[in-house]
N, C-alpha and C positions, 0 to 999 in steps of 0.2 A: 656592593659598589655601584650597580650598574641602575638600581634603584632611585638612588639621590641622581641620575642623568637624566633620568624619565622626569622624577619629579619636578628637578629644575626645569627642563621642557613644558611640562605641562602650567607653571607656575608663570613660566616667563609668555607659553603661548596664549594665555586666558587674559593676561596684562597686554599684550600685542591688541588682541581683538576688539577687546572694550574698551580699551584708553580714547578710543575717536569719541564716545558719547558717554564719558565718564571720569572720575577720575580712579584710578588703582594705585593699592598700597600692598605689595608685597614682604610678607614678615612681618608684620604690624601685630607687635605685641600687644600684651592680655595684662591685666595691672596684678592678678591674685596669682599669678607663678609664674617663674621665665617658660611660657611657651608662646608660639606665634602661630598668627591666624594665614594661613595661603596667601588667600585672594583676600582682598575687604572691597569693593568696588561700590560707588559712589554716583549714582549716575548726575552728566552735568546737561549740558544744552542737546536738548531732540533732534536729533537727526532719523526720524522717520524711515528713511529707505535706505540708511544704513543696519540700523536694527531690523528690520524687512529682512535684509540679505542676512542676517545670522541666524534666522530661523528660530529654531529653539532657542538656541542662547540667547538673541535677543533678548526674545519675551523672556527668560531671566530676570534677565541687566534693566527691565523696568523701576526695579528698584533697587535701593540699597539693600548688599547681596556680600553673603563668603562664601566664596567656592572653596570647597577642600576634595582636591581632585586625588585618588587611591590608582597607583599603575596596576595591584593584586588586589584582590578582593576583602573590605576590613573586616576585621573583626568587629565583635560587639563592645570590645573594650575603646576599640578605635573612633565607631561610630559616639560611643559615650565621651570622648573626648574632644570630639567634636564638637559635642552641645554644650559640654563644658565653657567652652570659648564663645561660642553663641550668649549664653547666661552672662558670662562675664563682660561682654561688651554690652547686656541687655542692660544690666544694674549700672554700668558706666553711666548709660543713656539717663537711666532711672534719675540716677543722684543728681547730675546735669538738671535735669527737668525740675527738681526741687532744689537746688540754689538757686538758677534763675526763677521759679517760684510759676513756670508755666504748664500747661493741661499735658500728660503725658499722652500720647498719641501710637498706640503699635502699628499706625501706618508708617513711623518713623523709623520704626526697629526692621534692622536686617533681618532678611532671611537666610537659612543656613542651605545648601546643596552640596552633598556629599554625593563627589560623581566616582561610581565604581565600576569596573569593568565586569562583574558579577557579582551574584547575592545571595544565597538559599533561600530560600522559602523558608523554613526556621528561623533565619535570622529577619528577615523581614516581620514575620509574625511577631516574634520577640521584643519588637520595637511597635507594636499594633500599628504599623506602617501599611496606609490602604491605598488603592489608585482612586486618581479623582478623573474617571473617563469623560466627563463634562465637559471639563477644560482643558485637561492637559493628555497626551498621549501616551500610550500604556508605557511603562519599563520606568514610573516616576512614583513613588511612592510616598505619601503624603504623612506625618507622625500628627500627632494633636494642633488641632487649629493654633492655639496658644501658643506652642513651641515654634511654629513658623520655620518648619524643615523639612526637607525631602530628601529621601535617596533615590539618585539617579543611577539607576540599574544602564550603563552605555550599549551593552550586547542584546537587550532588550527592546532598545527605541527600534521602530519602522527606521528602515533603510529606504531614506527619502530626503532629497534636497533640504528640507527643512531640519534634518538632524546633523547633518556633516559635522560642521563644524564642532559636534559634540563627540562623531563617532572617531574622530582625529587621535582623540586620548585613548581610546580604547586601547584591545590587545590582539595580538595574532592576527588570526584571516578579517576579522572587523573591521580593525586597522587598516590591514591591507585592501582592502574594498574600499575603505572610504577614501587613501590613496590615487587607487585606481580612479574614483570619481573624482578627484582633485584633480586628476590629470589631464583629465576633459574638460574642463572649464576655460574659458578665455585666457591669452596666455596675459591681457591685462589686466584683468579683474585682481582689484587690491585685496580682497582678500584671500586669493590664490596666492600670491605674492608675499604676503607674509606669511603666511602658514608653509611655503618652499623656503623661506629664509630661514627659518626656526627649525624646520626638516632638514637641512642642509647642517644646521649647526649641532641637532641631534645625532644625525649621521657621524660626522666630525667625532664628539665627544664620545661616543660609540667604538670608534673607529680606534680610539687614543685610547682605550681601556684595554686592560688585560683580557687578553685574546681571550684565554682558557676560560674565563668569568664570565663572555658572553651566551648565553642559550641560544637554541637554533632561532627562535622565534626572532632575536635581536639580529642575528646573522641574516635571516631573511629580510627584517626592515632595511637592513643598510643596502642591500639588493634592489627592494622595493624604491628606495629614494634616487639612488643613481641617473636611474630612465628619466626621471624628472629632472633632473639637474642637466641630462644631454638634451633635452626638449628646452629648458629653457634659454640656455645657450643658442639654440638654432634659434629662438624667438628673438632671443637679439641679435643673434645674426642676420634674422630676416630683416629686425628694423634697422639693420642698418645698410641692407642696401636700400631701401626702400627709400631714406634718409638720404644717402649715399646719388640715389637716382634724381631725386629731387635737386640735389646739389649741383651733381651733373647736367642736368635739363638748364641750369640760369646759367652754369659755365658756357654749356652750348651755346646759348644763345650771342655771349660775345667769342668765343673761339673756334667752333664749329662743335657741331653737335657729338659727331662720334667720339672727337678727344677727350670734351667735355663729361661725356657719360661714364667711360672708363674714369677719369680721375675721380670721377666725385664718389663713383661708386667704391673703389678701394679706398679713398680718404674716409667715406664715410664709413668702412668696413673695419680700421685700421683703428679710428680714435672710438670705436665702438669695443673693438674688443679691448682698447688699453684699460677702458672705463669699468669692463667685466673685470678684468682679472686685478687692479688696482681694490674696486670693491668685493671681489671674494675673499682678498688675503685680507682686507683690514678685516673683515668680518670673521676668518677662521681665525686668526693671531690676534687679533683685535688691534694694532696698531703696523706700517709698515715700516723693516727697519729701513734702511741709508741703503744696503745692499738690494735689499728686495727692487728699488725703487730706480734705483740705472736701469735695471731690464726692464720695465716697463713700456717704453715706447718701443724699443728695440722688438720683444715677443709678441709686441700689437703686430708686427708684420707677417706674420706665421698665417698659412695654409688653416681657411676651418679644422678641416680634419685632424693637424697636427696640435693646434691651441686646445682642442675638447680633450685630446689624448692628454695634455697639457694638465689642461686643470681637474683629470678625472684623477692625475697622478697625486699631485698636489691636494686633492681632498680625503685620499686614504692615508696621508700622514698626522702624525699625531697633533695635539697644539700647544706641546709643551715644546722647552728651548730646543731639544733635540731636534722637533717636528720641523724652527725654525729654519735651524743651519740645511736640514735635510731639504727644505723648501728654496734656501738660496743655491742648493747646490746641482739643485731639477730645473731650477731658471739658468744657472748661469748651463747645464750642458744641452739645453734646448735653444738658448744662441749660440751656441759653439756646432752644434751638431753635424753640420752642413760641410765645416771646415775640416770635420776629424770624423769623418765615419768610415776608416779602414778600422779600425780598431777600438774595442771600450777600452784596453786599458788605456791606450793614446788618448784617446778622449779624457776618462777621468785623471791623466796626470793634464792636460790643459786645461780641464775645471779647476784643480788643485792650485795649478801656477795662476791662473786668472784671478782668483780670489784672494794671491795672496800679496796682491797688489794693493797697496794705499788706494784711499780713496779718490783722489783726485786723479790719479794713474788709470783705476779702473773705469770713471767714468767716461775717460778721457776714448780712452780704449773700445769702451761698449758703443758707445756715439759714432766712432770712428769704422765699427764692424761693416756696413754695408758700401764700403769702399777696398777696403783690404781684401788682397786677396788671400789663398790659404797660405803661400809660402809667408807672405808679408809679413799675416798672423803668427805664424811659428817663429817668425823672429822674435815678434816683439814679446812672445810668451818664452 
């Protein structure tokens, strides 16, 4: 089970990276039997110092390319089916070049990179797969010129800026190292930023699987990504006072300076964090409902500390419907919480009654929360 989560990870993050100077076609079938190709990537207009910043991958994505990225080590059956689909897109190309009636060109044809997390020496040998230490750096193993493939051994590359983004997909402590350097990177650097969006949603999907099915190694990634997700939060927290400061600084200048700094700096604190927690949820449920979306302004008011506790709640639930209702009902008792904290049960019977109000009643209701006092509240609930 937990297999096809990785893979879809690895599938969807290889399509995140290269889409900027290329195009990708994920699942892109094969015409001689229903199977499909990963990655098929395409490169489109040069972007120079973006490919720079992908280091290895990059120099990849120079040409057109299938990654068929392995979470466990493949076999030799695997790796044969891989080349399988390589040939069959090669004769695609082939027959293509003879209707159009033009010079076939194998600078045209893909190349094939079966990226795996390990490889034995056996199997390497078996495939007369050799390094080419000229150009490319050790743990890449090259099959016959012709064939136009390598396997990329991930646990093998030098652990160097220039491999990150390849050591991403690995496994275990590899993974977890390359993490760790992900987490040192600028907290704007885009390609940080998508690689935490995709780790966020790995997490997630991880998260929503059957407990028992996960191995330690998974239990530890979801560990490992966490710390990221509270780092990145305080990054937008910082930008938003920083935001917030600025705001404040021109208010000063027509209201007085001190007033001006304080408002600008919680307004800009406040539509900072609605903008967080607005796009985490679409991003874990993939759409927000009607409920989700009353609390929204209302939870932007919340204390740093209590918003991170917030959405560190909200990201170990699942993201099926259950995960949903579980997710409106961790927002609707983190606006309520203020109002009813002698008691959870008191509490979860006023999340209960809050919810079970029409919509136009609830929103009416939520809007109205930072005037009401607690008894007020208990009336109207």
């Amino acid at each position: 089970m937990t297999r096809f989560i990785h893979d879809r990870f690895a599938k969807e993050y290889l399509s995140e990276m290269l889409s900027p100077i290329g195009t990708v076609n994920i699942g892109r079938d094969v015409t001689s039997e229903v199977r499909e190709i990963d990655v098929y990537f395409t490169p489109g207009t040069a972007i120079p110092e973006y490919s720079e910043n992908l280091g290895l991958l990059g120099k990849m994505a120079c040409t057109t390319a299938i990654f068929e990225p392995f979470r466990n080590p493949a076999s030799a059956s695997e790796i044969c089916s891989c080349l399988g689909k390589l040939l069959d897109v090669r004769g695609d190309k082939e027959r293509k070049f003879r209707r159009e009636n033009t010079r076939s060109d194998d600078e045209q044809l893909p190349k094939l990179w079966i990226l795996v997390p390990t490889a034995s020496k056996a199997l390497i040998d078996s495939f007369n797969a050799k390094p080419d230490t000229e150009n490319w750096m050790q743990g890449i193993y090259f099959l016959g010129e012709s064939l136009r493939t390598a396997i990329v051994v991930i646990h093998q590359l030098p652990e160097t800026p220039e491999t990150l983004w390849l050591r991403i997909l690995g496994k275990g402590k590899v993974q977890m190292r390359a993490i760790v350097e992900l987490s040192a990177l600028a907290t704007d650097d885009p390609l940080r930023i998508i690689a935490l969006e995709l780790l966020y949603r790995l997490q997630s999907h991880l998260v929503a699987d059957i407990p028992q099915e996960l191995e330690s190694e998974e239990r530890e990634l979801i560990m490992a990504i966490t710390p990221l997700f509270q780092q990145q939060i305080q990054a937008a927290q910082q930008q938003a006072r920083e935001e917030g400061l600025e705001r404040g600084l021109e208010r000063g200048l027509e209201r007085g300076l001190e007033r001006g700094l304080e408002q600008g700096l919680e307004r800009g604190r406040q539509e900072q964090q609605r903008l967080i927690l607005s796009d985490f949820m679409s991003v874990k449920f993939g759409e927000l409902s009607p409920k989700m979306s009353v609390f929204l302004t209302h939870l932007s008011k919340l204390s740093a500390t209590e918003f991170t506790r917030m959405l560190l709640a909200i990201s170990m639930l699942s993201v099926d419907a259950a995960g949903q209702q579980q997710a409106v009902k961790l927002l609707a008792e983190y606006a309520l919480r203020r109002y009813f904290n002698e008691s959870a049960d008191v509490l979860a019977a006023a999340v209960s009654n809050l919810l079970e109000l029409p919509m136009v009643e609830l929103t009416v209701l939520v809007e109205e929360l930072p005037q009401l006092s607690a008894d007020e509240l208990r009336a109207r609930l």
